[in-house]
C-alpha positions as semicolon CSV with decimal commas, in nm:
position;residue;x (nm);y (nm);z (nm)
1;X;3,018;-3,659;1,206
2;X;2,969;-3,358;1,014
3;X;2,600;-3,387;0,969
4;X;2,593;-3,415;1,362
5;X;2,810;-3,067;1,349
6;X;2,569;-2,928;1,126
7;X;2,263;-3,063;1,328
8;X;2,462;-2,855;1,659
9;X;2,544;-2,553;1,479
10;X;2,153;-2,537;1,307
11;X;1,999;-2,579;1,732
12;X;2,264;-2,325;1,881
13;X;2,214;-2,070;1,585
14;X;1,849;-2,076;1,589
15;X;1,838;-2,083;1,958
16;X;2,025;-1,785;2,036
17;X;1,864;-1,583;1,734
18;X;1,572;-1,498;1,914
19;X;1,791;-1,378;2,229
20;X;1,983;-1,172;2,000
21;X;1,687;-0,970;1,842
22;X;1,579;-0,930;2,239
23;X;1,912;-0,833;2,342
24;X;1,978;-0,579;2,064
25;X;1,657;-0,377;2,092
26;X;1,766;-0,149;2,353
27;X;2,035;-0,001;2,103
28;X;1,769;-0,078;1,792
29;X;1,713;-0,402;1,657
30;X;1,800;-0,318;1,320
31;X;2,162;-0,236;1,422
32;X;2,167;-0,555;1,595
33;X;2,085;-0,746;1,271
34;X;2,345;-0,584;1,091
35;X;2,641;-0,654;1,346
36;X;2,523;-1,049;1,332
37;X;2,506;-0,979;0,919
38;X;2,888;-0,834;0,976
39;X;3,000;-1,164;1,180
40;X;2,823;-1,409;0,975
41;X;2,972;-1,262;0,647
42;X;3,326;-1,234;0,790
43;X;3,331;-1,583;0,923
44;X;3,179;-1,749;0,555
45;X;3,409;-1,551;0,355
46;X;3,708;-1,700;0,532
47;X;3,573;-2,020;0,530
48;X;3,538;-1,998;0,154
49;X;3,883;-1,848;0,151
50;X;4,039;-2,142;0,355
51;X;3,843;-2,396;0,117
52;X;3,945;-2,180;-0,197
53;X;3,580;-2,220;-0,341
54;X;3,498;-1,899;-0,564
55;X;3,098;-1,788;-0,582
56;X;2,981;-1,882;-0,957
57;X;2,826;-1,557;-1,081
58;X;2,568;-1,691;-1,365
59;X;2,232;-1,613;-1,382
60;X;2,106;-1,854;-1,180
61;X;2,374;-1,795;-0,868
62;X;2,299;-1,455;-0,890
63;X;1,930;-1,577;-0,862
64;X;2,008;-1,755;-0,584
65;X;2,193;-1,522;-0,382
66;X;1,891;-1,234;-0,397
67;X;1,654;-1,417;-0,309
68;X;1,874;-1,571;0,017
69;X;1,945;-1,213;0,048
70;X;1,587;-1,100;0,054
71;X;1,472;-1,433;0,225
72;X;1,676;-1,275;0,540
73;X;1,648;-0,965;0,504
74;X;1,217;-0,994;0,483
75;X;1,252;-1,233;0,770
76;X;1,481;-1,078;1,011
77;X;1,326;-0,730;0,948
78;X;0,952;-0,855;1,017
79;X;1,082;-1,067;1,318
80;X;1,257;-0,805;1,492
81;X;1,052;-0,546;1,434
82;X;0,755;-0,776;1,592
83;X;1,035;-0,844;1,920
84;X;0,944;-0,554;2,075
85;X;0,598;-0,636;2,190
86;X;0,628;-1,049;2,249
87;X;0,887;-1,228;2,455
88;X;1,145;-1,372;2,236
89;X;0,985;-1,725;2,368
90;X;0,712;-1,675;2,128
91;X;0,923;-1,610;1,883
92;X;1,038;-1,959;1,881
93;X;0,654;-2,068;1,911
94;X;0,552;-1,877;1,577
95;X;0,864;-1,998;1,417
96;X;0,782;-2,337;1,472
97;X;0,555;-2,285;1,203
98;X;0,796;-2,276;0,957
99;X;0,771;-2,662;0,833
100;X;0,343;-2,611;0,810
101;X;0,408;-2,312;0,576
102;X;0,684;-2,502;0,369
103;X;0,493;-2,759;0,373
104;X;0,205;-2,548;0,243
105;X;0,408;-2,388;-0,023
106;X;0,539;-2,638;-0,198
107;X;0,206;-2,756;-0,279
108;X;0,094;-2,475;-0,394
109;X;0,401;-2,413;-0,599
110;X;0,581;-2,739;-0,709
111;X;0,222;-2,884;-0,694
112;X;0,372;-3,180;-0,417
113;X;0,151;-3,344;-0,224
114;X;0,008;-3,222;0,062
115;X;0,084;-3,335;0,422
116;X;-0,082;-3,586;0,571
117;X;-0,306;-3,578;0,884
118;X;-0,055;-3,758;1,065
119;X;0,246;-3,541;0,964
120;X;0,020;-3,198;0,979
121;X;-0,077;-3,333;1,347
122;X;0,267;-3,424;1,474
123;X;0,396;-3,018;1,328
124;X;0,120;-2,931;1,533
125;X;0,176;-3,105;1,833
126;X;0,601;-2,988;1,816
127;X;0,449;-2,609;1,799
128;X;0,210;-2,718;2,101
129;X;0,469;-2,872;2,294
130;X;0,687;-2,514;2,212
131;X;0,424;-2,314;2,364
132;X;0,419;-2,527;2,652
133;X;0,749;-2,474;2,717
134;X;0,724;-2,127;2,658
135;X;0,421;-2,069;2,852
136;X;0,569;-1,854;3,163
137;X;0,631;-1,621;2,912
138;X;0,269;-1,559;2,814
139;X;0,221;-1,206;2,960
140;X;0,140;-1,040;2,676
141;X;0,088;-0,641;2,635
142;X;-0,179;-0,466;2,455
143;X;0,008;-0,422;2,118
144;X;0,098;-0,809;2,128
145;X;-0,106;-0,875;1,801
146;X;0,109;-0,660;1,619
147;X;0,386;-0,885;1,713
148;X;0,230;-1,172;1,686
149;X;0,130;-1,078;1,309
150;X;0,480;-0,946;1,233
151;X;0,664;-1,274;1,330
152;X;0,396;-1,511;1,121
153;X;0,469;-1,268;0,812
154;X;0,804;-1,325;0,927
155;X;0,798;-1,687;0,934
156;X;0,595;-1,692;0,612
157;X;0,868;-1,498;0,375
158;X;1,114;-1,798;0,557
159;X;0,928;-2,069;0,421
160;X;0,827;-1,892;0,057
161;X;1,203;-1,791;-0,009
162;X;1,343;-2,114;0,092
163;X;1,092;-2,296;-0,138
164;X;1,178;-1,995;-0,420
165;X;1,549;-2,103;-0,330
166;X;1,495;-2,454;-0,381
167;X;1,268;-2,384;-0,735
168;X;1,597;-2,208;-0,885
169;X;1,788;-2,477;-0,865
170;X;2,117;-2,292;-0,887
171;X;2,328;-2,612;-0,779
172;X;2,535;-2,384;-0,578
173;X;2,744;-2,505;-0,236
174;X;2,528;-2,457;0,088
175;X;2,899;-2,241;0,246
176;X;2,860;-2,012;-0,060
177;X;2,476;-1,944;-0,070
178;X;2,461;-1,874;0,262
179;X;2,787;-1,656;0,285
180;X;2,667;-1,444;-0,046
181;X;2,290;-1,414;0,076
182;X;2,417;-1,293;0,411
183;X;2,631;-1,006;0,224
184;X;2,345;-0,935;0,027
185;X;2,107;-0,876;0,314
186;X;2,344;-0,624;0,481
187;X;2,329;-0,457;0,220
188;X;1,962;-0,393;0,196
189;X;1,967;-0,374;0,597
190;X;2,249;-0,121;0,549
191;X;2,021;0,095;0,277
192;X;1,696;0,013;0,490
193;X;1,912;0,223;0,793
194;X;2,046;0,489;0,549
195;X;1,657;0,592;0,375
196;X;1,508;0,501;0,706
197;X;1,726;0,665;0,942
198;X;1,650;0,675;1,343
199;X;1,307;0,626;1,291
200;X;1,385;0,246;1,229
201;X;1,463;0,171;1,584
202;X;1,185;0,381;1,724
203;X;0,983;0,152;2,015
């Protein structure tokens, strides 16, 4: 049961992110981020206050948490800044990547085998049937490469922190990472809007 409540929870998160990065462009996407960064922070603190679980704090938790912080922050910033010139369709397209990169990654870094033809050509063949779906949603304008770009560097910091995340090793609970590298990403969107200022949101 509660892997099947994770499974629902991972689909409606990740299905409504790229909506959300549309949505929140009119009033600039960065504020967007932040108010989701706000929600997501208040809602995993009082979990963890409900399940009375305290956040280790040694070196590797502290690890841990920067680079989930960073891992979103990288992410979110390069995705939603790339928003503004592809439907949020293709968003979903490009981020169907994300198991290719990992994939990728790990061999490069924990020197893991690489994929298979057959497991390479069925990733291929999910991001295939993604565009397919997608497809009515192909009218792209003339600054469309820059989107495009932005949301595979996007997709790429995704799959090299979450590898990075998984080399530390921290051996901290998923709740905690996740609420602590969500506070640490507002934070660097919150100094990223401060040094940045209006021109952030500029179209």
């Amino acid at each position: 049961m509660r892997i099947a409540l994770c499974y629902i929870a991972t689909i409606l998160i990740w299905s409504t992110t790229p909506l959300a990065f549309k949505w929140s462009i009119a009033s600039g996407y960065v504020a967007g981020i932040i108010g989701r960064l706000l929600l997501a922070s208040a809602c995993g603190t009082l979990l963890l206050l409900i399940m009375r679980r305290s956040p280790p704090w040694n070196d590797a938790a502290r690890r841990l948490y920067l680079v989930g912080g960073l891992s979103l922050f990288l992410t979110w910033y390069s995705i939603g800044w790339g928003m503004r010139f592809i439907p949020s369709g293709w968003v979903s397209v490009i981020f169907g990547l994300t198991p290719i990169m990992t994939s990728v990654v790990s061999a490069l870094w924990f020197n893991e085998s690489r994929p298979g033809m057959v497991r390479l050509g069925s990733l291929l063949v999910s991001v295939a049937g993604l565009g397919v779906f997608f497809q009515h949603s192909i009218n792209l304008g003339p600054d469309a490469a820059w989107g495009i770009a932005a949301n595979v560097l996007g997709t790429f910091f995704y799959a090299a922190t979450m590898v990075w995340m998984k080399r530390i090793n921290a051996g901290v609970n998923a709740i905690v990472t996740t609420t602590a590298s969500h506070s640490v990403a507002l934070l660097l969107f919150s100094e990223a809007g401060i040094f940045t200022g209006a021109a952030i949101d500029a179209e």
